[in-house]
PDB file of N, CA, C and O in Angstrom, chain B, residues numbered from 101:
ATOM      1  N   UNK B 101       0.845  -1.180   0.000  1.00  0.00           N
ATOM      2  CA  UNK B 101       0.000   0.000   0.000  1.00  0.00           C
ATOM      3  C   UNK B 101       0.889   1.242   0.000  1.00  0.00           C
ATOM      4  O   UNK B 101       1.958   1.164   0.605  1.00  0.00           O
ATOM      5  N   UNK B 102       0.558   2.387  -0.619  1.00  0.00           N
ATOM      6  CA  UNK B 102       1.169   3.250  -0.777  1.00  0.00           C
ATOM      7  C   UNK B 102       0.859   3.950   0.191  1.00  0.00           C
ATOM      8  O   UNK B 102      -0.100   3.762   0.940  1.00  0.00           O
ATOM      9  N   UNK B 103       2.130   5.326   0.271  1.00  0.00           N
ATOM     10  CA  UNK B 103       1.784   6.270   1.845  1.00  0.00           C
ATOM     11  C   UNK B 103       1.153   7.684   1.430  1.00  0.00           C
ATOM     12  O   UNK B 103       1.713   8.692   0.999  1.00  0.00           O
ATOM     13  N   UNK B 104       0.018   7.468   1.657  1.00  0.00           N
ATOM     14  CA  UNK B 104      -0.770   8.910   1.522  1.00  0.00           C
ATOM     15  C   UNK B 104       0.391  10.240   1.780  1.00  0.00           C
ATOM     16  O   UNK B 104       1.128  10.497   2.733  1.00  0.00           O
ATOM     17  N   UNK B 105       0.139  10.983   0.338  1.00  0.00           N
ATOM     18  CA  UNK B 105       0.901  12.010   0.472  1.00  0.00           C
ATOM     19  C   UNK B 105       0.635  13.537   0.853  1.00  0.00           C
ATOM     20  O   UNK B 105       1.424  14.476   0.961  1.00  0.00           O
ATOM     21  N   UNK B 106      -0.913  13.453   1.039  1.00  0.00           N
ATOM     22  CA  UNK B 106      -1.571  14.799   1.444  1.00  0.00           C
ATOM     23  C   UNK B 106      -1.733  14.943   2.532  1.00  0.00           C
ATOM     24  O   UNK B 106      -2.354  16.004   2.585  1.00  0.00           O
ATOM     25  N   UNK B 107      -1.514  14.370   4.125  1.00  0.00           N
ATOM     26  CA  UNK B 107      -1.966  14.341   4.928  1.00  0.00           C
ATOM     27  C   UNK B 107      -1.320  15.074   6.031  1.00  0.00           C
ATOM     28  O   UNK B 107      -0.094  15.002   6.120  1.00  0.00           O
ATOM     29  N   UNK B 108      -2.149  15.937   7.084  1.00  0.00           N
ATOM     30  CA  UNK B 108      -1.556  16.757   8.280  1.00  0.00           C
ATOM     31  C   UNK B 108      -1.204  16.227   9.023  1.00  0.00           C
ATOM     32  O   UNK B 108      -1.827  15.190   9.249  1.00  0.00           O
ATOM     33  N   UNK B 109      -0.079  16.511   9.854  1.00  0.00           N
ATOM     34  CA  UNK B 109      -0.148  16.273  11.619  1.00  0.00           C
ATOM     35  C   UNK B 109      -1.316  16.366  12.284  1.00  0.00           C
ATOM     36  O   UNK B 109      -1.475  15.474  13.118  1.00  0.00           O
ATOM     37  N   UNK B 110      -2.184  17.154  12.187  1.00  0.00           N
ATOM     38  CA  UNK B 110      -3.723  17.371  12.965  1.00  0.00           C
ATOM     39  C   UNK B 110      -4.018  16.452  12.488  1.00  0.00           C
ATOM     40  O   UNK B 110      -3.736  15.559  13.288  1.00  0.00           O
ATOM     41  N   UNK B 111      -4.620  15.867  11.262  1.00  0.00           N
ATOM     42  CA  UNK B 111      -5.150  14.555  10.715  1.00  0.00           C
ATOM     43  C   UNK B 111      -5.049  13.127  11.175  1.00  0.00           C
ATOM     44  O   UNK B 111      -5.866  12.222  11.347  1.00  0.00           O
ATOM     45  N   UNK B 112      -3.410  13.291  11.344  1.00  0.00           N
ATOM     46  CA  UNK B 112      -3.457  11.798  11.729  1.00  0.00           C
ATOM     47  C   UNK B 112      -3.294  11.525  12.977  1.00  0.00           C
ATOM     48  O   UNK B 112      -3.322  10.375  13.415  1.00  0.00           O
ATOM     49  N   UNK B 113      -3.084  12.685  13.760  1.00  0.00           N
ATOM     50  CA  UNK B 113      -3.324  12.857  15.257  1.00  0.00           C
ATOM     51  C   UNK B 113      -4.975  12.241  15.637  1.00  0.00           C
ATOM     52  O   UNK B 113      -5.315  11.614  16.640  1.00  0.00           O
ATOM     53  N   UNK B 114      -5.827  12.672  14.448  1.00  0.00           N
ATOM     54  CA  UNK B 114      -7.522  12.121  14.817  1.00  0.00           C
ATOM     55  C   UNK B 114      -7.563  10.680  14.280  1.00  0.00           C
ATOM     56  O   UNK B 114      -8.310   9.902  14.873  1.00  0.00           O
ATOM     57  N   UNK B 115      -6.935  10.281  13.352  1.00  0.00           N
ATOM     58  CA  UNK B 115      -6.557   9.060  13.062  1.00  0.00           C
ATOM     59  C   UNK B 115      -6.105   7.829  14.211  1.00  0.00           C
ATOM     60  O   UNK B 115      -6.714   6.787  14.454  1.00  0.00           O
ATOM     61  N   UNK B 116      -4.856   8.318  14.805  1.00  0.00           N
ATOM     62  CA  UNK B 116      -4.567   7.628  15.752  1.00  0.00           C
ATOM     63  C   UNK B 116      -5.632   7.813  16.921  1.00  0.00           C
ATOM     64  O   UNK B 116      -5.741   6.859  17.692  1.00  0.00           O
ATOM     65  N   UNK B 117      -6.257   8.687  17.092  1.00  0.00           N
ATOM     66  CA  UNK B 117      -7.243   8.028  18.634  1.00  0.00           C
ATOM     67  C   UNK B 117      -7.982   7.127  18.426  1.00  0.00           C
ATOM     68  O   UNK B 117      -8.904   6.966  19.225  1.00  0.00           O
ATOM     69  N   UNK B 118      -7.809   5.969  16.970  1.00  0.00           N
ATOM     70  CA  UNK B 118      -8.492   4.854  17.048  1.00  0.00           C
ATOM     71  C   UNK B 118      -7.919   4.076  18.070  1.00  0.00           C
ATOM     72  O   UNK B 118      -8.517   3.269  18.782  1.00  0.00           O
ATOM     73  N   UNK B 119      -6.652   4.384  18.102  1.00  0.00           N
ATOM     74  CA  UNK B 119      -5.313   3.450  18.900  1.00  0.00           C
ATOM     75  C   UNK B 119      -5.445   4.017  20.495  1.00  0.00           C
ATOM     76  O   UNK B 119      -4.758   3.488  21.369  1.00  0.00           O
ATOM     77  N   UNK B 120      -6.198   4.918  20.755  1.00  0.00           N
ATOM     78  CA  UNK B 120      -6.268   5.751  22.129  1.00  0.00           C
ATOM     79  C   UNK B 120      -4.852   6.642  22.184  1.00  0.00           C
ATOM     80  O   UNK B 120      -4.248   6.950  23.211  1.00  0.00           O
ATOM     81  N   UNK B 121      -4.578   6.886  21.169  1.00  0.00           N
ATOM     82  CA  UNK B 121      -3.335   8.168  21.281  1.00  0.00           C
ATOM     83  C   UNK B 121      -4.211   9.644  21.391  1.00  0.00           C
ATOM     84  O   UNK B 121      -5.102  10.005  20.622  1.00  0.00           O
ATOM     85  N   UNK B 122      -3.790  10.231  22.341  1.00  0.00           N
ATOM     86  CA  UNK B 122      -4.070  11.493  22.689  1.00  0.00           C
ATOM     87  C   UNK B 122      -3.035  12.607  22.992  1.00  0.00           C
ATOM     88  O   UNK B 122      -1.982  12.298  23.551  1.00  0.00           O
ATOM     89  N   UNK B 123      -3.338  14.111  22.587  1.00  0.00           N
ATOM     90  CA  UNK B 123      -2.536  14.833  22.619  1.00  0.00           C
ATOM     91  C   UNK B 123      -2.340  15.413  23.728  1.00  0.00           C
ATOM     92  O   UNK B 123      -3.052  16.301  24.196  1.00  0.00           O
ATOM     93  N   UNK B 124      -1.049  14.798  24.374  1.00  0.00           N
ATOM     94  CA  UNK B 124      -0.232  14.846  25.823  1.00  0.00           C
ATOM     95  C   UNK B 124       0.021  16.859  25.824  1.00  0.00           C
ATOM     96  O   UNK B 124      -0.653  17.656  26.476  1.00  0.00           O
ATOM     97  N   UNK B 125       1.070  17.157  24.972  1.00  0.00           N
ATOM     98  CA  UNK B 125       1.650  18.297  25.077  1.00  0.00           C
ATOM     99  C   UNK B 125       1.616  19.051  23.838  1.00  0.00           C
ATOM    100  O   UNK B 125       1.189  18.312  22.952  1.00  0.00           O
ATOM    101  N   UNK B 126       1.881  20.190  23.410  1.00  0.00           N
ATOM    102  CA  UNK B 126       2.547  20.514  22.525  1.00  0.00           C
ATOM    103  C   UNK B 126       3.410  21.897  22.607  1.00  0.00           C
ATOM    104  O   UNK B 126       3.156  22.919  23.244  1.00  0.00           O
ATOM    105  N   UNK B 127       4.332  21.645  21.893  1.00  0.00           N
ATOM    106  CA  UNK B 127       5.551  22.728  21.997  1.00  0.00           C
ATOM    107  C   UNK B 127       5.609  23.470  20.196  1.00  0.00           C
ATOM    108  O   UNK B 127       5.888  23.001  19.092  1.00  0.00           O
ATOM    109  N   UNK B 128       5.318  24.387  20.542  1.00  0.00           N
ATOM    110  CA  UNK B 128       6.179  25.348  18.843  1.00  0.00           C
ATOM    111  C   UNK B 128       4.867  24.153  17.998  1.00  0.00           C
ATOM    112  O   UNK B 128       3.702  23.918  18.318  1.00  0.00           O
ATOM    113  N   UNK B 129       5.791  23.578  16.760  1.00  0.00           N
ATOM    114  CA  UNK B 129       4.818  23.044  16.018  1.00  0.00           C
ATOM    115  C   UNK B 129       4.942  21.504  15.818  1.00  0.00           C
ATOM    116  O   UNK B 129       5.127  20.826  14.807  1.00  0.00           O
ATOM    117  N   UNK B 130       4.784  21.197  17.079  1.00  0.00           N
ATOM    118  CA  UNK B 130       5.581  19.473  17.521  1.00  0.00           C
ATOM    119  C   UNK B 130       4.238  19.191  18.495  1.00  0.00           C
ATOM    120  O   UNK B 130       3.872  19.961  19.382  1.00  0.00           O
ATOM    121  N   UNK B 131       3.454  17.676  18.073  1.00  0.00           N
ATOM    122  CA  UNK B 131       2.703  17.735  19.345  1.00  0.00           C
ATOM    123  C   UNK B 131       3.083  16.337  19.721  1.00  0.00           C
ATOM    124  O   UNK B 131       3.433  15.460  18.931  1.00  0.00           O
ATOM    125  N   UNK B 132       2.996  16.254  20.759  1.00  0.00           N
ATOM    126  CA  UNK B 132       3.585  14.874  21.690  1.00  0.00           C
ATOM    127  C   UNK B 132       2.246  13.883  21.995  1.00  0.00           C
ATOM    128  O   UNK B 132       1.316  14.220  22.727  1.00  0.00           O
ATOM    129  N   UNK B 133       2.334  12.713  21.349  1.00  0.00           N
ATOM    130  CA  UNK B 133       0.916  11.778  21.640  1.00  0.00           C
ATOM    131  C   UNK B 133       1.559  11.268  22.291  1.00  0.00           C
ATOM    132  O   UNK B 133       2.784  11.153  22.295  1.00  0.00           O
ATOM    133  N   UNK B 134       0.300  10.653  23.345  1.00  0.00           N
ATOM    134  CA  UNK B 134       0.407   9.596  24.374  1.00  0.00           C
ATOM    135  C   UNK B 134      -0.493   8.145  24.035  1.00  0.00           C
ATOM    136  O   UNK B 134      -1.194   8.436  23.067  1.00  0.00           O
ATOM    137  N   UNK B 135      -0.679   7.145  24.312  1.00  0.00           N
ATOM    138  CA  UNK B 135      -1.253   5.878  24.680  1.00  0.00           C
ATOM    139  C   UNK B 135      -1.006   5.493  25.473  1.00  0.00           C
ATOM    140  O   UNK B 135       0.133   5.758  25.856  1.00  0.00           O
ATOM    141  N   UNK B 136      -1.814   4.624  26.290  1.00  0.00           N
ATOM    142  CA  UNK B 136      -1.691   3.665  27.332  1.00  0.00           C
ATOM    143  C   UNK B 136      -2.052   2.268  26.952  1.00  0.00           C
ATOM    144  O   UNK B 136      -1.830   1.310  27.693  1.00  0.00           O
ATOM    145  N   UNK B 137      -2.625   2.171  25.753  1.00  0.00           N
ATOM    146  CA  UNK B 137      -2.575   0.725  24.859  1.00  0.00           C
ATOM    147  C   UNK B 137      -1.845  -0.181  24.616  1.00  0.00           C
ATOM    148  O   UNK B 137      -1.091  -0.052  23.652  1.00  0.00           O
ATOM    149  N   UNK B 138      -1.815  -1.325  25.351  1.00  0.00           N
ATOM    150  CA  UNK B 138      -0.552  -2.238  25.334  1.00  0.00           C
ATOM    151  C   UNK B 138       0.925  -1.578  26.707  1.00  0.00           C
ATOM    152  O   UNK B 138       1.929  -2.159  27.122  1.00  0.00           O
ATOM    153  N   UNK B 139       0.535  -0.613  26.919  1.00  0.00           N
ATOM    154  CA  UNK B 139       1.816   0.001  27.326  1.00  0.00           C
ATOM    155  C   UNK B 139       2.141   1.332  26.996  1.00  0.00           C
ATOM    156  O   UNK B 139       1.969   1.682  25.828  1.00  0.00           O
ATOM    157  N   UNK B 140       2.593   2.155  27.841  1.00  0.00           N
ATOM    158  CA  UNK B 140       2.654   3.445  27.380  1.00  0.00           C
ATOM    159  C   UNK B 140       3.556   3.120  26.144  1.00  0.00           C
ATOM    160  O   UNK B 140       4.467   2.294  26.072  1.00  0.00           O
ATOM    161  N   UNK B 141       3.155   3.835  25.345  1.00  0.00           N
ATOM    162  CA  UNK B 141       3.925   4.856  24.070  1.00  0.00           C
ATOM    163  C   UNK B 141       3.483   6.415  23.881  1.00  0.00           C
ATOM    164  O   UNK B 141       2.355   6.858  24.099  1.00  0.00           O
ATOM    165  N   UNK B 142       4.980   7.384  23.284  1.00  0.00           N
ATOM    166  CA  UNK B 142       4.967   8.615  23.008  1.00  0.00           C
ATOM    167  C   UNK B 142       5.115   8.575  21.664  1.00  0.00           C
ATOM    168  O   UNK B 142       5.067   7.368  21.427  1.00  0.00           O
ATOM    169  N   UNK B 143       5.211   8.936  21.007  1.00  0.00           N
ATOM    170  CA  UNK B 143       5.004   9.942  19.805  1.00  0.00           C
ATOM    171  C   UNK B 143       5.123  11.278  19.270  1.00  0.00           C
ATOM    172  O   UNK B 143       4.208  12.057  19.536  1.00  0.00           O
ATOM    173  N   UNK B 144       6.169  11.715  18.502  1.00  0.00           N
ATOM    174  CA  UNK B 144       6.010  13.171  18.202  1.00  0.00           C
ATOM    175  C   UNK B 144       5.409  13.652  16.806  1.00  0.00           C
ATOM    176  O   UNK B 144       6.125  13.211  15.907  1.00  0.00           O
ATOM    177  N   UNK B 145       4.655  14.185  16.454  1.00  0.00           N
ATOM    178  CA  UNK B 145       4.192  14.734  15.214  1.00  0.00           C
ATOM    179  C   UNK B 145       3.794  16.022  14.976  1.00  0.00           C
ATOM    180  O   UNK B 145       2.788  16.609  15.376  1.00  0.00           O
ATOM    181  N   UNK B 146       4.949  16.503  14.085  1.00  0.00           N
ATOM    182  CA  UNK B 146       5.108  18.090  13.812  1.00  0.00           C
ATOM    183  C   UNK B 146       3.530  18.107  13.056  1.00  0.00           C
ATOM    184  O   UNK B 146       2.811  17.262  12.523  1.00  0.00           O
ATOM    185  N   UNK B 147       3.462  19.339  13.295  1.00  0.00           N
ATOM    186  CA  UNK B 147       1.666  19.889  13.286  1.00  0.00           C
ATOM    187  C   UNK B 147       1.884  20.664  11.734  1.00  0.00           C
ATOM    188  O   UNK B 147       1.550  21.841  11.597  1.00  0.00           O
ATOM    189  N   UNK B 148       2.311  20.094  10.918  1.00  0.00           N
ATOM    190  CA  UNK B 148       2.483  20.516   9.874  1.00  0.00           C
ATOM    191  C   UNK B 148       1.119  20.561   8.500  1.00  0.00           C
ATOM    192  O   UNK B 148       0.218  19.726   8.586  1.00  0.00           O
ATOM    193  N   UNK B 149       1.111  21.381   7.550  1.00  0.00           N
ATOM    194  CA  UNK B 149       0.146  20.836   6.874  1.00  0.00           C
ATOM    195  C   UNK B 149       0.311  19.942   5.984  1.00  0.00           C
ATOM    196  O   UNK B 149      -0.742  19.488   5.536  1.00  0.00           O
ATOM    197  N   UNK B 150       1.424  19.452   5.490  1.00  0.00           N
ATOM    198  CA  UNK B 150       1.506  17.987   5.287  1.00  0.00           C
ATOM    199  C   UNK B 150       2.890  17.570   5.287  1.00  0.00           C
ATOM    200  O   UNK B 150       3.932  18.150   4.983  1.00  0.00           O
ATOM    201  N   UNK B 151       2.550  16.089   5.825  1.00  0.00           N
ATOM    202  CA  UNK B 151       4.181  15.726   6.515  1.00  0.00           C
ATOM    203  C   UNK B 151       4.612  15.127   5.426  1.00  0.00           C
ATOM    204  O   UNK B 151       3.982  14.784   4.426  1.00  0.00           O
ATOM    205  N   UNK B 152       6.172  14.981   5.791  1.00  0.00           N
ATOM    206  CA  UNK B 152       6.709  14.479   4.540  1.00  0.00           C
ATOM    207  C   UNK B 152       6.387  13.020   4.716  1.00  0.00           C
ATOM    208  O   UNK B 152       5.862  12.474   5.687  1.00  0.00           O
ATOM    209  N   UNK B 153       6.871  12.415   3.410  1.00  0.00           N
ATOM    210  CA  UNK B 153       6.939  11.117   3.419  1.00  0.00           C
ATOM    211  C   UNK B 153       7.616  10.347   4.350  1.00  0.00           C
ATOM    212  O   UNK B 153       7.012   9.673   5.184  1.00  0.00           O
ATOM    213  N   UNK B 154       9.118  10.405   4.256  1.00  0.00           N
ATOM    214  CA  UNK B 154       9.496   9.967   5.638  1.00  0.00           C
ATOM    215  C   UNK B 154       9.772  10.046   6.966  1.00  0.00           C
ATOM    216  O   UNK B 154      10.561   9.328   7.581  1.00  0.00           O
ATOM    217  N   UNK B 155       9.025  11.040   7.453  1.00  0.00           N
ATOM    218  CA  UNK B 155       8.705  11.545   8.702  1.00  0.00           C
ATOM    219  C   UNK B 155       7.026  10.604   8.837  1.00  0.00           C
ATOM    220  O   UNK B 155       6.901   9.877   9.822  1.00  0.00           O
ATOM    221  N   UNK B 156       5.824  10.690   7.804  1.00  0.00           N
ATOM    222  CA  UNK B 156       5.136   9.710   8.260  1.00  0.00           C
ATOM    223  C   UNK B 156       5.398   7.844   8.173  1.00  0.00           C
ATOM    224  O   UNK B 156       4.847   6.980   8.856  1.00  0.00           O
ATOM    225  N   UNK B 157       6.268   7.708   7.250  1.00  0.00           N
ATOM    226  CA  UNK B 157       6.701   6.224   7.189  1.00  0.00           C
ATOM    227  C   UNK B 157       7.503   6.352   8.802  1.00  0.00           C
ATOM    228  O   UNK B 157       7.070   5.444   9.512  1.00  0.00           O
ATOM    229  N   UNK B 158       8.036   6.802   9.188  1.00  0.00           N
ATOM    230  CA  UNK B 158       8.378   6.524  10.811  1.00  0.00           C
ATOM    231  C   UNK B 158       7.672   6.662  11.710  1.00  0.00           C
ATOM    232  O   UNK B 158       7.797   5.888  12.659  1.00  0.00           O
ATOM    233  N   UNK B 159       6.900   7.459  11.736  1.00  0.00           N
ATOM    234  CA  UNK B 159       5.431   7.761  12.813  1.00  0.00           C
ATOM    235  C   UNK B 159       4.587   6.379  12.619  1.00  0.00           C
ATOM    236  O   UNK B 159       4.019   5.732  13.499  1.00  0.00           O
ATOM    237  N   UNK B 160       4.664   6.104  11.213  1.00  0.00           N
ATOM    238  CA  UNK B 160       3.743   4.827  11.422  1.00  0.00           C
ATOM    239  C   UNK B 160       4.454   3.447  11.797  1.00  0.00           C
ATOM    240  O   UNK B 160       3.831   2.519  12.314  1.00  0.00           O
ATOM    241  N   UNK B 161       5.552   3.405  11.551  1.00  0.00           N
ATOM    242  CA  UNK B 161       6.807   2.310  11.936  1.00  0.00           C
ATOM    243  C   UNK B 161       6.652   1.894  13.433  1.00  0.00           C
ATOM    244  O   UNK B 161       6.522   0.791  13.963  1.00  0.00           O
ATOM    245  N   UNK B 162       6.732   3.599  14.095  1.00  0.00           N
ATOM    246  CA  UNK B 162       6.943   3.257  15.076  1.00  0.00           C
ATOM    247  C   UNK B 162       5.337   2.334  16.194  1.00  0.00           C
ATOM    248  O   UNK B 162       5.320   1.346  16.928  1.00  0.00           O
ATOM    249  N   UNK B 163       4.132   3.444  15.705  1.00  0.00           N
ATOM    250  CA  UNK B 163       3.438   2.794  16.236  1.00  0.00           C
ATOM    251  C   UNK B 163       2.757   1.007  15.695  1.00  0.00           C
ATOM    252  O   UNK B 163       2.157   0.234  16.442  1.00  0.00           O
ATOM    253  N   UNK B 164       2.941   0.879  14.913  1.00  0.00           N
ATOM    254  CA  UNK B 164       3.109   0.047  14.541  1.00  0.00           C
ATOM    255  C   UNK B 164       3.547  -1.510  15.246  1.00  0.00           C
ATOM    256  O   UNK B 164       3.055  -2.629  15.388  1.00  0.00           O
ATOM    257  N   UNK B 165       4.911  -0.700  15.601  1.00  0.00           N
ATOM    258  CA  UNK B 165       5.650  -1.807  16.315  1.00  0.00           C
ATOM    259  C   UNK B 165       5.001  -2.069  17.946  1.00  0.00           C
ATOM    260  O   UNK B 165       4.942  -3.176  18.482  1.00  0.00           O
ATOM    261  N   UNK B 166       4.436  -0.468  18.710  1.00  0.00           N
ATOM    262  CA  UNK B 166       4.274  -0.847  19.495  1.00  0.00           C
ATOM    263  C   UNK B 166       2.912  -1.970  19.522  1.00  0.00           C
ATOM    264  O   UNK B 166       2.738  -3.000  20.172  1.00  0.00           O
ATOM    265  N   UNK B 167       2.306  -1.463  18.801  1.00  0.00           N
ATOM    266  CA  UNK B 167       1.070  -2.092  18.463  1.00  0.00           C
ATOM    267  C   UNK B 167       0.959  -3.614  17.984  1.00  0.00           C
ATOM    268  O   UNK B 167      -0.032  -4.340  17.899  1.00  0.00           O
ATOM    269  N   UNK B 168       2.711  -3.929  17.617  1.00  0.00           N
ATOM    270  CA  UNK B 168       3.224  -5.617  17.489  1.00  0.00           C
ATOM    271  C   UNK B 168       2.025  -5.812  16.319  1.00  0.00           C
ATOM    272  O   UNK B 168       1.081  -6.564  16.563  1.00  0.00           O
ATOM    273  N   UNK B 169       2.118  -5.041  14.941  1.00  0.00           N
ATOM    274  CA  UNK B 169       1.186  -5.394  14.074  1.00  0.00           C
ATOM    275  C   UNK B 169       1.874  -4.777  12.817  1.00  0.00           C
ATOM    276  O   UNK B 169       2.622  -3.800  12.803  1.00  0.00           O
ATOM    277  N   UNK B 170       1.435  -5.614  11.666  1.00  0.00           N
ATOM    278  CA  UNK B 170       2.779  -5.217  10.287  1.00  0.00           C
ATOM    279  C   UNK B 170       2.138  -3.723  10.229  1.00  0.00           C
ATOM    280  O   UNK B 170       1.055  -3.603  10.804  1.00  0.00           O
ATOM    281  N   UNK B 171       2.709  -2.520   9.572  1.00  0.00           N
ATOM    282  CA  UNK B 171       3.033  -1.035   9.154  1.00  0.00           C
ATOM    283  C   UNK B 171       1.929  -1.347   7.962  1.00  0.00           C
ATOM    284  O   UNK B 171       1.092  -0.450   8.064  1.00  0.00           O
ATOM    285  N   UNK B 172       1.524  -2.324   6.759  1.00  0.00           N
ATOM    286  CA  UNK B 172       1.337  -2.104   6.027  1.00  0.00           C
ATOM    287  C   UNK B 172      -0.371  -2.323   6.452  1.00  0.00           C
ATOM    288  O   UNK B 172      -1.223  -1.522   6.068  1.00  0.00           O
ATOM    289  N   UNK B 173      -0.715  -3.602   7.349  1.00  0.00           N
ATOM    290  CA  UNK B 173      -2.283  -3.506   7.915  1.00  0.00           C
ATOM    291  C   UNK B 173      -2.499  -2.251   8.637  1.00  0.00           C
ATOM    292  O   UNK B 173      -3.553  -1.646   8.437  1.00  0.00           O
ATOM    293  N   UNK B 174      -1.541  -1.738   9.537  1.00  0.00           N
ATOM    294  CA  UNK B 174      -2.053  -0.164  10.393  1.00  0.00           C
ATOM    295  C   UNK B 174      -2.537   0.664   8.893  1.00  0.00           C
ATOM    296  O   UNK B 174      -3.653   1.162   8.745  1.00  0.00           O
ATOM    297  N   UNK B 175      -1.610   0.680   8.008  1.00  0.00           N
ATOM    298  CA  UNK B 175      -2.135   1.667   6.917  1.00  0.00           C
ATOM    299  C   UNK B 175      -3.466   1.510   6.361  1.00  0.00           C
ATOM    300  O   UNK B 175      -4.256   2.409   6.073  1.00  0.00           O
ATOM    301  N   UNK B 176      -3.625   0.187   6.241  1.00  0.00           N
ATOM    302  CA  UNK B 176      -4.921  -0.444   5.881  1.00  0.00           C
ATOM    303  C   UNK B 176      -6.091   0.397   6.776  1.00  0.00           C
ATOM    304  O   UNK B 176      -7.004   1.163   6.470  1.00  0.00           O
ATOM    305  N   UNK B 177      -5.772   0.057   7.554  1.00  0.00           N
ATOM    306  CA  UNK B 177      -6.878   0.284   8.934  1.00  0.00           C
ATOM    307  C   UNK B 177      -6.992   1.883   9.208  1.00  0.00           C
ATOM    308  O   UNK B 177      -8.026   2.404   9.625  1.00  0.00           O
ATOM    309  N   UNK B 178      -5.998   2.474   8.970  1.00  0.00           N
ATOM    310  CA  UNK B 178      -5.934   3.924   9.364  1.00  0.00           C
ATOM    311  C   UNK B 178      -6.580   4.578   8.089  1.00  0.00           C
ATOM    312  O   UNK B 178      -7.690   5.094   8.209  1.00  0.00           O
ATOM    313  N   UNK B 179      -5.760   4.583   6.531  1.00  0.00           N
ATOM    314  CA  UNK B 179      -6.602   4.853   5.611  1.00  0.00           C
ATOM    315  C   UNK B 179      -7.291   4.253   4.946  1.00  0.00           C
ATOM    316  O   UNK B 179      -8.009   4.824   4.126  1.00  0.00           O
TER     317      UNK B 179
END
């Protein structure tokens, strides 16, 4: 599956509260998600109007992993 190339930091910030990630903090144009799903995990995602490609291929890597589920079904599921 390919990685959506139009998409915000605000966006997939509403995306992830399928996962119960919520926005902990934010600083300048960086916002810090939290979960308690499986285990805490953090997250940073610049509040940009659209992220680059590989800044979201790592945002999704990472949760991903915590989530112990392949990158390419989260994509599924998210878009």
């Amino acid at each position: 599956m390919r990685i959506p190339r139009e998409i915000s930091g605000l966006e997939l910030a509403g995306l992830l509260k399928k996962y119960g990630y919520q926005i902990s903090r934010q600083t300048g144009s960086h916002m810090r998600l939290t979960t308690l799903q499986q285990g805490e995990h953090h997250i940073t995602i610049p509040a940009h109007q659209y992220l680059k490609i590989g800044t979201l291929s790592g945002i999704l890597g990472a949760v991903a992993d915590h989530l112990q589920m392949d990158k390419t079904d989260l994509m599924k599921e998210l878009f």
